[in-house]
C-alpha positions as CSV (number, residue, x, y, z in Angstrom):
1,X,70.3,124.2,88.9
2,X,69.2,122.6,85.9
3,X,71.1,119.3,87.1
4,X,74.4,121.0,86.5
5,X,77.3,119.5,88.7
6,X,78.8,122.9,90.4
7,X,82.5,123.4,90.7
8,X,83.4,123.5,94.5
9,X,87.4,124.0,94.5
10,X,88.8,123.7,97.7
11,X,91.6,125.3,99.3
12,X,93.7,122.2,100.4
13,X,96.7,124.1,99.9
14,X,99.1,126.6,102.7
15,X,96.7,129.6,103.9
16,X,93.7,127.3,102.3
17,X,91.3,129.4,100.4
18,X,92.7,132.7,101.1
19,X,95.4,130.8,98.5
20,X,93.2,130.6,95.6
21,X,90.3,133.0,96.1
22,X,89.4,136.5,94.6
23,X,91.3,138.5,97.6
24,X,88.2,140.5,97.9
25,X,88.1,141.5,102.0
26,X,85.4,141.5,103.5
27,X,84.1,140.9,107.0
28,X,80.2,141.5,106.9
29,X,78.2,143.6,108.0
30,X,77.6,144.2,111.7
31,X,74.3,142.8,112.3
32,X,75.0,139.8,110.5
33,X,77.4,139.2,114.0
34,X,74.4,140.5,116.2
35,X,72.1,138.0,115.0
36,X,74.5,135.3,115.6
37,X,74.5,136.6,119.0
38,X,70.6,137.0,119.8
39,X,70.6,133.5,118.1
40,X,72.9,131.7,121.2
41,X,76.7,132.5,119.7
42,X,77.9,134.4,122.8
43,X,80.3,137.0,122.1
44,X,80.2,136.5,118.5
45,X,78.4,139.9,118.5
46,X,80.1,142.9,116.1
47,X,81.2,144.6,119.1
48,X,83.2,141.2,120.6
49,X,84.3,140.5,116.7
50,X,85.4,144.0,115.8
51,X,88.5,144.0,118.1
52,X,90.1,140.7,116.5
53,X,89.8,142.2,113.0
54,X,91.8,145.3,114.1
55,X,94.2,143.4,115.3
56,X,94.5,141.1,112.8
57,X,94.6,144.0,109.8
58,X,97.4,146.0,108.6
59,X,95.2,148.5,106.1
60,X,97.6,150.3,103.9
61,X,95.5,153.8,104.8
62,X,96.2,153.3,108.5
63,X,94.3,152.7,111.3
64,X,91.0,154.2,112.7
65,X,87.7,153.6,114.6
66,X,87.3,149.9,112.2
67,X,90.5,149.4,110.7
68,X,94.0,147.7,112.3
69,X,97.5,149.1,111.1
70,X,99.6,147.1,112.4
71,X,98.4,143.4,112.2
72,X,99.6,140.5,110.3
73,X,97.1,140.4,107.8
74,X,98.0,143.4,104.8
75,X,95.1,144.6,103.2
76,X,94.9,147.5,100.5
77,X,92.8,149.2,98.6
78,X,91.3,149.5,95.7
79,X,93.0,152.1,93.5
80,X,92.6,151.5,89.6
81,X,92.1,154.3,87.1
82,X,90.1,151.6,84.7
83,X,87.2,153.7,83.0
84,X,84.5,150.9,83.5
85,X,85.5,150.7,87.0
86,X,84.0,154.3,87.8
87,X,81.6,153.9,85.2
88,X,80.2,151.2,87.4
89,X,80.7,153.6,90.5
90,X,78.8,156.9,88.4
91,X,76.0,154.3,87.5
92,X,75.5,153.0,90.9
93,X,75.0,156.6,92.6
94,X,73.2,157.5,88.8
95,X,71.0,154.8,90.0
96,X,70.3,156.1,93.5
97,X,72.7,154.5,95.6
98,X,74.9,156.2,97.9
99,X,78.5,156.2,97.8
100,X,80.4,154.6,100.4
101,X,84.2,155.3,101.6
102,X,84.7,151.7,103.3
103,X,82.5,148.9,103.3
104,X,84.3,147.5,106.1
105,X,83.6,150.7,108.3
106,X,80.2,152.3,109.6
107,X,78.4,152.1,106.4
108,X,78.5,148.9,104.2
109,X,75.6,150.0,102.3
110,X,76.3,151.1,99.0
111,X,79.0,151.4,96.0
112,X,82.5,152.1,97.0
113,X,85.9,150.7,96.0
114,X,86.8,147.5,97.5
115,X,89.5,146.3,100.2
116,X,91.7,143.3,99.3
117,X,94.3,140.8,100.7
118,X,97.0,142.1,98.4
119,X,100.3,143.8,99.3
120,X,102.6,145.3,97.2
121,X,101.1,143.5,94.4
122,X,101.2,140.6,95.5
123,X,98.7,137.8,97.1
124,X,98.8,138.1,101.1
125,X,97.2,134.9,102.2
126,X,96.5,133.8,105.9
127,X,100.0,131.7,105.1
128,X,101.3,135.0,104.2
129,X,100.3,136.4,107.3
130,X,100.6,133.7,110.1
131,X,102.4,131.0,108.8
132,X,105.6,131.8,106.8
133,X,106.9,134.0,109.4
134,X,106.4,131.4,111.9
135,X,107.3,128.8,110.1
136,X,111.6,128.7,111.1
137,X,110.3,128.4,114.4
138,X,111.3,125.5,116.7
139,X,108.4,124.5,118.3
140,X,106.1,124.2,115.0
141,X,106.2,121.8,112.0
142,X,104.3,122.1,109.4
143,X,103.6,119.3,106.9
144,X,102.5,119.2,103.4
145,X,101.7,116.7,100.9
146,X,99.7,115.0,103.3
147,X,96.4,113.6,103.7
148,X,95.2,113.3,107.4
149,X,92.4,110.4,107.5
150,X,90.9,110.6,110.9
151,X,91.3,111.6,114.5
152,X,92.2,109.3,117.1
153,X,89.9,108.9,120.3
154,X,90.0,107.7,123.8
155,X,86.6,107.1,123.9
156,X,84.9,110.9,123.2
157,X,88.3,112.5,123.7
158,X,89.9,113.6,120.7
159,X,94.2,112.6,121.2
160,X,95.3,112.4,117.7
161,X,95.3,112.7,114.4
162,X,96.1,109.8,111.7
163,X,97.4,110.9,108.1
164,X,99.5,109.6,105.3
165,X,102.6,110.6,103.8
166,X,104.3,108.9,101.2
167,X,102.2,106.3,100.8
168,X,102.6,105.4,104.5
169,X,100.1,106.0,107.1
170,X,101.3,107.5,110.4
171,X,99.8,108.7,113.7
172,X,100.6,111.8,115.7
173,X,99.6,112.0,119.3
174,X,98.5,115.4,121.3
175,X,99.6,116.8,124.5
176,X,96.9,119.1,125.1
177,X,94.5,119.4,122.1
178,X,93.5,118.9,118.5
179,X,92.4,121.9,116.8
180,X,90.2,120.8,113.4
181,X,90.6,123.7,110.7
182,X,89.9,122.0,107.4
183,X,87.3,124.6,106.0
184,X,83.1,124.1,105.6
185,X,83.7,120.5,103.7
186,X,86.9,118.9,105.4
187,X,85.8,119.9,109.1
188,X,82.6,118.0,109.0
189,X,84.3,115.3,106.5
190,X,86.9,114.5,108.8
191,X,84.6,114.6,111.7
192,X,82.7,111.6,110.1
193,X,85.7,109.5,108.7
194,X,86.7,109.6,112.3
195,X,82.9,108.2,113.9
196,X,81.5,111.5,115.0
197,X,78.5,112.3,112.8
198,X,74.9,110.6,112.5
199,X,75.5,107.0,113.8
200,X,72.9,105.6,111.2
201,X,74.5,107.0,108.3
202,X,78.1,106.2,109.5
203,X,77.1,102.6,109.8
204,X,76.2,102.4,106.2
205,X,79.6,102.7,105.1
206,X,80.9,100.5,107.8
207,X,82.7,103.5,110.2
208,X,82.8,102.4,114.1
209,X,80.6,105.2,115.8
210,X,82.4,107.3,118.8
211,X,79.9,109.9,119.2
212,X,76.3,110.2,117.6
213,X,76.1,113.7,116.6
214,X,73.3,114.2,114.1
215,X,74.1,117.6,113.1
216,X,77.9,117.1,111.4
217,X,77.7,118.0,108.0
218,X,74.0,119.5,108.1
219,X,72.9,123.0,107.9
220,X,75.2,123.5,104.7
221,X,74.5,127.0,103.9
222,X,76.3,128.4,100.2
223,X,75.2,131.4,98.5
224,X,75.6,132.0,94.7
225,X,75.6,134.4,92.2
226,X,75.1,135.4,88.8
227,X,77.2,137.2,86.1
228,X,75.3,139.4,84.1
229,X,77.7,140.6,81.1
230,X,77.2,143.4,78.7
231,X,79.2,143.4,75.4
232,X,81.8,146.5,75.9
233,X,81.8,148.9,72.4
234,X,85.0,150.2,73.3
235,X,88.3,147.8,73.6
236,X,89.2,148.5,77.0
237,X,88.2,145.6,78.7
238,X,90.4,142.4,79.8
239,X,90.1,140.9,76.9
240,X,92.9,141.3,75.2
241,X,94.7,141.6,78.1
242,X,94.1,137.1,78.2
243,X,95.8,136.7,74.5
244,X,98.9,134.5,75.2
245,X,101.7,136.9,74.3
246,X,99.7,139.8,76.2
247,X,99.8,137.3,79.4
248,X,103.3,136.5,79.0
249,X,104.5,140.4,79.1
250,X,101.9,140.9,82.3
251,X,103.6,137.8,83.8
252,X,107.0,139.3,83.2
253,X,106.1,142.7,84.9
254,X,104.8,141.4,87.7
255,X,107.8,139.0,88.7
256,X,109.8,142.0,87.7
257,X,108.3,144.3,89.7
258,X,105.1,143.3,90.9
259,X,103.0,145.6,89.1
260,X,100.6,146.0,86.4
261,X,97.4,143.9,85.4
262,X,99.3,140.7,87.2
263,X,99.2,142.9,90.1
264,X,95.5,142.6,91.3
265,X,92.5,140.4,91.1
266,X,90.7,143.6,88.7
267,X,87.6,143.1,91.3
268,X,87.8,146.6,92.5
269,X,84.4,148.3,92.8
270,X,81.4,146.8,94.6
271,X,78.6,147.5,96.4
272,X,76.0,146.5,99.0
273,X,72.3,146.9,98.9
274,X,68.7,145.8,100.2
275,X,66.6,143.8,97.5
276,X,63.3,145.5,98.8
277,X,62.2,147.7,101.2
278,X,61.6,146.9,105.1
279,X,65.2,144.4,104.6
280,X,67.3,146.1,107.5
281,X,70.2,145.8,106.1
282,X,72.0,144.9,102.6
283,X,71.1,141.6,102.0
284,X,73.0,142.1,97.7
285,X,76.1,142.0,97.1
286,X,78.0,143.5,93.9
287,X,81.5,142.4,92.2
288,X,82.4,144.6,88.7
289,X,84.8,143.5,86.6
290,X,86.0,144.9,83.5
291,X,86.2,141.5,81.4
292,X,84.0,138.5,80.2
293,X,84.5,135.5,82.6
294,X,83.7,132.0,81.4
295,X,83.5,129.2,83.6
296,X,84.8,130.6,86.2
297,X,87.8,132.2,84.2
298,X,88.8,128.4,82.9
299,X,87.5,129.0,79.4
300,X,88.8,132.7,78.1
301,X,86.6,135.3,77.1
302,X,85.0,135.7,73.8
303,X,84.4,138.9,73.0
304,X,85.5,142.6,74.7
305,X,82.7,143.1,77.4
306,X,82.6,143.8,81.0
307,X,79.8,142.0,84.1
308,X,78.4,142.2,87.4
309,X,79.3,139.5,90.1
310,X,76.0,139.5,92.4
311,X,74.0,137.2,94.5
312,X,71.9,137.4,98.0
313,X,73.7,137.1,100.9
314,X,71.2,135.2,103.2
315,X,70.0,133.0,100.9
316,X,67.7,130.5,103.0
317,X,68.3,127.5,101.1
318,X,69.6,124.9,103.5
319,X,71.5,121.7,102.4
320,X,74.0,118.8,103.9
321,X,77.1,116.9,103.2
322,X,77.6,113.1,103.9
323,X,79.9,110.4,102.8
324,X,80.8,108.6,99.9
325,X,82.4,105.9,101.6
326,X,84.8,105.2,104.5
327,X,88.0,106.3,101.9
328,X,89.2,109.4,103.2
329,X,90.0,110.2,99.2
330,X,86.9,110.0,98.1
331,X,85.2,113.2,97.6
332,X,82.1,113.6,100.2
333,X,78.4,114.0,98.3
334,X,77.5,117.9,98.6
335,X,73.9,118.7,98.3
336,X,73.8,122.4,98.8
337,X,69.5,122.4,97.9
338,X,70.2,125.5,96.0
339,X,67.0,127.5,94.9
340,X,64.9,125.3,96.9
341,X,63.0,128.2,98.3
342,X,61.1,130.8,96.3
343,X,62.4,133.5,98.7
344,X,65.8,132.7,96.8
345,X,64.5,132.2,93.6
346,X,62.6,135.5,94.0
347,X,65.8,137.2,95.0
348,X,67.9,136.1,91.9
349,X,65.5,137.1,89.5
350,X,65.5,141.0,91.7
351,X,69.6,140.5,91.2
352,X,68.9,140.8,88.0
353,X,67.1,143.8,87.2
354,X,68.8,145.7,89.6
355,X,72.0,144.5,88.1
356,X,70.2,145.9,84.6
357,X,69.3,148.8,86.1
358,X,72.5,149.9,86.9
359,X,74.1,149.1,83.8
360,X,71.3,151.2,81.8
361,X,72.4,154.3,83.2
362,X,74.0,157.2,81.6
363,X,77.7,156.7,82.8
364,X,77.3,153.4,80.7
365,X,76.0,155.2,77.4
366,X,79.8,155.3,75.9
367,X,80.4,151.6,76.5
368,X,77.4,149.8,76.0
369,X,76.8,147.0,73.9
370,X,73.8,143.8,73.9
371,X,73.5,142.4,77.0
372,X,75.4,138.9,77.1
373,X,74.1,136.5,79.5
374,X,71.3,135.9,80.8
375,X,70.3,137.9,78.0
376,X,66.6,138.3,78.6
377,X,65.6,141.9,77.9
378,X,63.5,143.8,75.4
379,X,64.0,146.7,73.3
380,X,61.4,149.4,72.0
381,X,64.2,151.2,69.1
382,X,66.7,152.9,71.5
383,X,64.7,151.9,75.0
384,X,65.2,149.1,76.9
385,X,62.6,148.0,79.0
386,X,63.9,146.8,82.3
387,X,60.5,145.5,84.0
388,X,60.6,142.4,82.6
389,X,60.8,139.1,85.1
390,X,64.0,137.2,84.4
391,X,63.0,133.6,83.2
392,X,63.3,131.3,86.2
393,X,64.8,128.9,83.9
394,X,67.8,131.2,83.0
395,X,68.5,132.0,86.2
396,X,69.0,128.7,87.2
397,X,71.4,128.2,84.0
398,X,73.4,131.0,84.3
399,X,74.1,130.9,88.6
400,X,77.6,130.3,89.7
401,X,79.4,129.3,93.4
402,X,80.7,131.8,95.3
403,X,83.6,130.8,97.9
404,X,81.7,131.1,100.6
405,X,80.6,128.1,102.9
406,X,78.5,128.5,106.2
407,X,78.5,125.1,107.9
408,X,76.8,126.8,110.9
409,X,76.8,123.0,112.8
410,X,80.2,123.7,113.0
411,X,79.8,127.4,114.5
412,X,78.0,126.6,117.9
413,X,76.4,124.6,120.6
414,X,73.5,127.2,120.5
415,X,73.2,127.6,117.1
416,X,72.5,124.1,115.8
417,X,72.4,121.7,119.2
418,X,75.4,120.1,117.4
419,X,78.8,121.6,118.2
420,X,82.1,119.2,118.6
421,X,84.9,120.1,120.5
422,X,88.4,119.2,119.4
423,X,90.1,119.3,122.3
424,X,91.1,117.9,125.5
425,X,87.8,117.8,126.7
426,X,86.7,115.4,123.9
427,X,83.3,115.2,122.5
428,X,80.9,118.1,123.9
């Protein structure tokens, strides 16, 4: 990664990530859940899986054979009438991809518009969902502003949790268990503040060992992306759209009535594919937006133009998290490995000229411009030539972090010989 440091936000806020991410919904695709089966994870299977999503889901088009309409969990879909977004769409299918009605429902494979966790324009979180309409509720108190350090033990029996608040630290006890939830970097974090990791490394930084489990915070699987951006000749884009004034009116709609551009995340289209043939199912994933994002939208964009979110989805790059210290507020050292295989190196660079491919098709003729970034390509007068390899290098300067963070230790006994369970039980 060209010894970048990456930017991993985290969600330590109410509904965690599903507070701060893109809203894009999307469960998988079913034999991502099979192999996690065939692989030990019993009943995590598509067929056990599919009956919690129903009922979890409230899609705004109703119910049907893969959707829920009457869950906690509002999801719409994508509906925009932005040019470039069925631009994108016409250049996919141009390209020789099929079109697909719901990503989410028998066929992921191809270019479609996407499902989101928004409602009535605005953000539906998994607080949304879950906890604000639970939250008057007698028997549940939730705390924030607090920063839970470890959990308590009776020897491997989890009984407890310790936190602070307000600068004073406190203990809570449990009656029957102690669930850990605190995402793919907390979980394992928390699990080592409190002894339960690899005893050799926990001795380092002076933590008392309760349970030598080797496998807590190992197996760190992330997969990235890239943006490839093309310079938009038309001023249609999102660009001026970020000006200060222009954000203040969109801000104003939207608390007014919760509409207009404040009213989505503008990542409407996508698509699935498979990078070569003999892959048996789409192992590419696509985001279009209609804007220039810098930084992950923390520097505003430069010039009118429009890119392509996409990355692998299995990359097979395999990294680890340990501690910094015994300080529960220090951050924990992530070493994600990232392009450590050439299978993912290899991958990225196909990304790329499938990406390029897409946008050199005819739907694009009206609004293409220079491509932006990585911004390897050739040109013979009006011809671009899209065979060329993308330079390793650039790849590896122009990759991003997506939010999403497999700690498979975390998932299963079977899966990585290193499962913990929270609970009454204790230490399993």
């Amino acid at each position: 990664m060209d010894n970048r440091i990456m930017y991993w936000p985290r969600g330590r806020v109410w509904g965690g990530s599903s507070s701060l991410n893109a809203m894009v919904y999307i469960r998988g695709h079913a034999e991502d859940y099979n192999r996690w089966e065939r692989e030990g994870a019993v009943e995590w299977d598509y067929e056990h899986c599919l009956p919690y999503f129903k009922k979890a889901q409230a899609h705004e088009l109703g119910p049907n054979q893969y959707r829920g309409g009457s869950g906690q969990l509002h999801v719409s879909r994508g509906r925009t009438n932005h040019p470039l977004h069925q631009a994108f769409l016409d250049a996919a299918q141009e390209a020789g991809y099929p079109f697909t009605d719901d990503m989410n429902g028998y066929q992921q494979e191809g270019f479609g518009w996407m499902d989101m966790t928004i409602h009535k324009g605005q953000r539906w979180s998994a607080a949304s969902a879950y906890l604000h309409p639970a939250i008057s509720r007698p028997n549940l108190s939730a705390k924030d502003r607090t920063l839970v350090t470890k959990i308590l033990f009776q020897g491997t029996k989890a009984v407890g949790v310790e936190y602070i608040e307000n600068g004073q630290t406190r203990k809570v006890l449990a009656n029957k268990e102690v669930i850990l939830s605190g995402g793919a970097i907390n979980s394992p974090q928390l699990l080592m503040l409190s002894g339960v990791g690899n005893a050799a490394d926990l001795k380092k930084i002076g933590i008392p060992v309760v349970c030598h489990l080797p496998g807590v915070g190992q197996n760190l699987q992330d997969h990235l992306e890239v943006y490839v951006q093309q310079k938009c000749i038309k001023p249609i884009t999102l660009y001026k759209a970020q000006k200060p004034i222009k954000m203040a009116k969109i801000g104003i709609e939207w608390l007014w009535k919760f509409t207009g551009d404040g009213a989505t995340a503008h990542l409407e289209s996508g698509g699935f594919i498979r990078s070569r043939p003999g892959v048996s199912h789409p192992d590419i994933q696509f985001h279009f937006l209609p804007s220039q994002v810098i930084d992950h939208g923390r520097v505003p964009p430069l010039v009118e133009a429009y890119q392509v979110h996409v990355g692998p989805m299995r990359s097979t790059s395999v990294g680890w998290l340990k501690l910094k210290s015994a300080d529960p507020r220090d951050h924990p050292i992530i070493e994600p490995n990232y392009l450590s295989t050439e299978t993912d190196a290899w991958e990225f660079r196909q990304c790329i000229k499938l990406s390029r491919e897409i946008f050199a098709q005819k739907a694009f003729e009206t609004f293409r411009g220079p491509e932006i970034q990585p911004g390897v390509q050739q040109w013979i007068g009006s011809l671009r030539i899209l065979s060329i390899e993308p330079n390793p290098r650039v790849v590896q300067s122009w990759q991003w972090w997506l939010l999403c963070w497999p700690l498979s230790s975390l998932v299963g006994s079977r899966l990585s010989g290193s499962y913990l369970q929270i609970a009454s039980g204790g230490c399993w």
